[in-house]
C-alpha positions as CSV (number, residue, x, y, z in Angstrom):
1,X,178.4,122.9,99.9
2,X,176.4,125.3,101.9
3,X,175.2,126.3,105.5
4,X,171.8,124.7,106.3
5,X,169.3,126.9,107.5
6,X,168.8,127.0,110.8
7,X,172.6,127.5,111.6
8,X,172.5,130.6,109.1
9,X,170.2,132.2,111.4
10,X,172.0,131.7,114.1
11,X,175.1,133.3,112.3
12,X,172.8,135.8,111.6
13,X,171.6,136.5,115.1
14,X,175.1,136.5,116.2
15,X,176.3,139.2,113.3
16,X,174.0,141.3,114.8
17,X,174.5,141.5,117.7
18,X,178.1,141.8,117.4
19,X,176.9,144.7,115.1
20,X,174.5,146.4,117.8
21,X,178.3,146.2,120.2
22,X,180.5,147.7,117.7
23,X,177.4,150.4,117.7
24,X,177.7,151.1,121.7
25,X,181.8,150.8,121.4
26,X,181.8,153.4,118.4
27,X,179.4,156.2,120.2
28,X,181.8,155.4,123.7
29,X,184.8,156.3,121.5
30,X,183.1,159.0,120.0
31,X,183.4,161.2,123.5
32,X,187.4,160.5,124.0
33,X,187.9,161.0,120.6
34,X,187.1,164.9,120.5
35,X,189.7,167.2,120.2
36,X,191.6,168.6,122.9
37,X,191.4,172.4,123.2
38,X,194.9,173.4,123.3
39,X,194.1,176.5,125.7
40,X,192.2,174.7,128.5
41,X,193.9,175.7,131.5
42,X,195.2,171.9,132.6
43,X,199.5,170.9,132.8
44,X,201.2,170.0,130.2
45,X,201.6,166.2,130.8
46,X,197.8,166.1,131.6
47,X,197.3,167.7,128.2
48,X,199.9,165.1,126.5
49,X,197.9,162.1,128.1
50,X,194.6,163.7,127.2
51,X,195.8,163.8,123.7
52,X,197.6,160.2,124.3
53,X,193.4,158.9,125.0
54,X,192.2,160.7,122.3
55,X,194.3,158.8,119.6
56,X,193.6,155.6,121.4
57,X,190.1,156.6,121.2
58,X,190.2,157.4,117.1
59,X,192.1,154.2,116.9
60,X,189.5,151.5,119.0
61,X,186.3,153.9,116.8
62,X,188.0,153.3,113.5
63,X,188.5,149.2,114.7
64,X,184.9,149.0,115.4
65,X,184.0,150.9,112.4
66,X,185.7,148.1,110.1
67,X,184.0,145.4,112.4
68,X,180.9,146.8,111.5
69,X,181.5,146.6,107.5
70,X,182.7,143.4,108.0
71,X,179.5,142.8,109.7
72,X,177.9,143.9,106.9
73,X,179.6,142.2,104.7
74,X,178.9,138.9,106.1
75,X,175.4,139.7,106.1
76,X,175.1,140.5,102.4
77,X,176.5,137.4,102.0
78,X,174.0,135.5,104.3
79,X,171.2,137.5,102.1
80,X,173.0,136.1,98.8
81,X,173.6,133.1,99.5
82,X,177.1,132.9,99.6
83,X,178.1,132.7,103.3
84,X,180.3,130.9,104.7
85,X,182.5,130.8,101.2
86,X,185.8,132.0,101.5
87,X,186.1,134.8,99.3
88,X,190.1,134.1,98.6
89,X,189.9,130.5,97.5
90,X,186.1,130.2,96.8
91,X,186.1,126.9,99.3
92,X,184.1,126.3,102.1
93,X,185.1,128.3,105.7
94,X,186.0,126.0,108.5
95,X,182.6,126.2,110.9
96,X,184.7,126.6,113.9
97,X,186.1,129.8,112.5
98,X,183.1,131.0,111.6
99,X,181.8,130.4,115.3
100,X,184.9,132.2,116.8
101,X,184.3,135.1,114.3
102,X,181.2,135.1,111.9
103,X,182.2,138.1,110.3
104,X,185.4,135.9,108.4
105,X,185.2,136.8,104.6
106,X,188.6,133.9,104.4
107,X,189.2,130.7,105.7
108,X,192.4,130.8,108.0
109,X,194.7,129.8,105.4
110,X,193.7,132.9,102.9
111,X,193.7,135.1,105.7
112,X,197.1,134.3,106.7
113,X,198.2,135.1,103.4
114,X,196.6,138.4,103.7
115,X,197.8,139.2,107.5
C-alpha cells in the first residue's frame, strides 16, 4: 500500500518547508556559534556564559542540520516511490505520524527500538 497522490504532495510541501526553517534556524546558529576570543576584554563569568551560548548554539545547528538530511531523506523517498514505508520493518507508517513529523524514516514502534 502506498500514499495517493495528492496527499504526497502535500507531504511534499510540508518537507519543504520544514526544510526552508531548518535553513533560517541553521544560519541564526551560525552567529552564536563563532568562537569566543579568549582576549576580549569582558569578565570572566560573561566570557563562561558566552562560551555556555556558543555550545548551545553548535548543539540547536548540528539538530537542524540532521533535520534537514532527514528532510532529504524523506524526499528521495517521495521521488522513489517509497514514502511513507518504514525503513525498519518495511510496513506501512501510521499517517498520523507522518502528519506530526513527515520526515519519519520508522513507524513508532521501529523507532522506539532505535531511541
Amino acid at each position: 500500500m502506498t500514499i495517493e497522490s495528492s496527499k504526497l504532495d502535500l507531504y511534499k510541501e510540508l518537507l519543504l518547508k520544514r526544510k526552508a526553517d531548518a535553513e533560517v534556524l541553521i544560519k541564526s546558529f551560525e552567529q552564536g556559534s563563532k568562537t569566543v576570543d579568549l582576549d576580549e576584554p569582558i569578565g570572566r563569568l560573561t566570557r563562561m556564559d558566552a562560551i555556555q551560548q556558543q555550545h548551545l548554539a553548535k548543539a540547536k545547528k548540528h539538530q537542524a542540520v540532521q533535520r534537514i538530511n532527514k528532510i532529504d531523506e524523506a524526499l528521495k523517498k517521495i521521488s522513489e516511490g517509497t514514502y511513507g514505508i518504514c525503513v525498519g520493518c518495511e510496513e506501512v507508517i501510521d499517517e498520523k505520524r507522518l502528519k506530526a513529523m513527515p520526515e519519519a524514516l520508522h513507524c513508532i514502534e521501529c523507532h522506539r527500538q532505535i531511541v
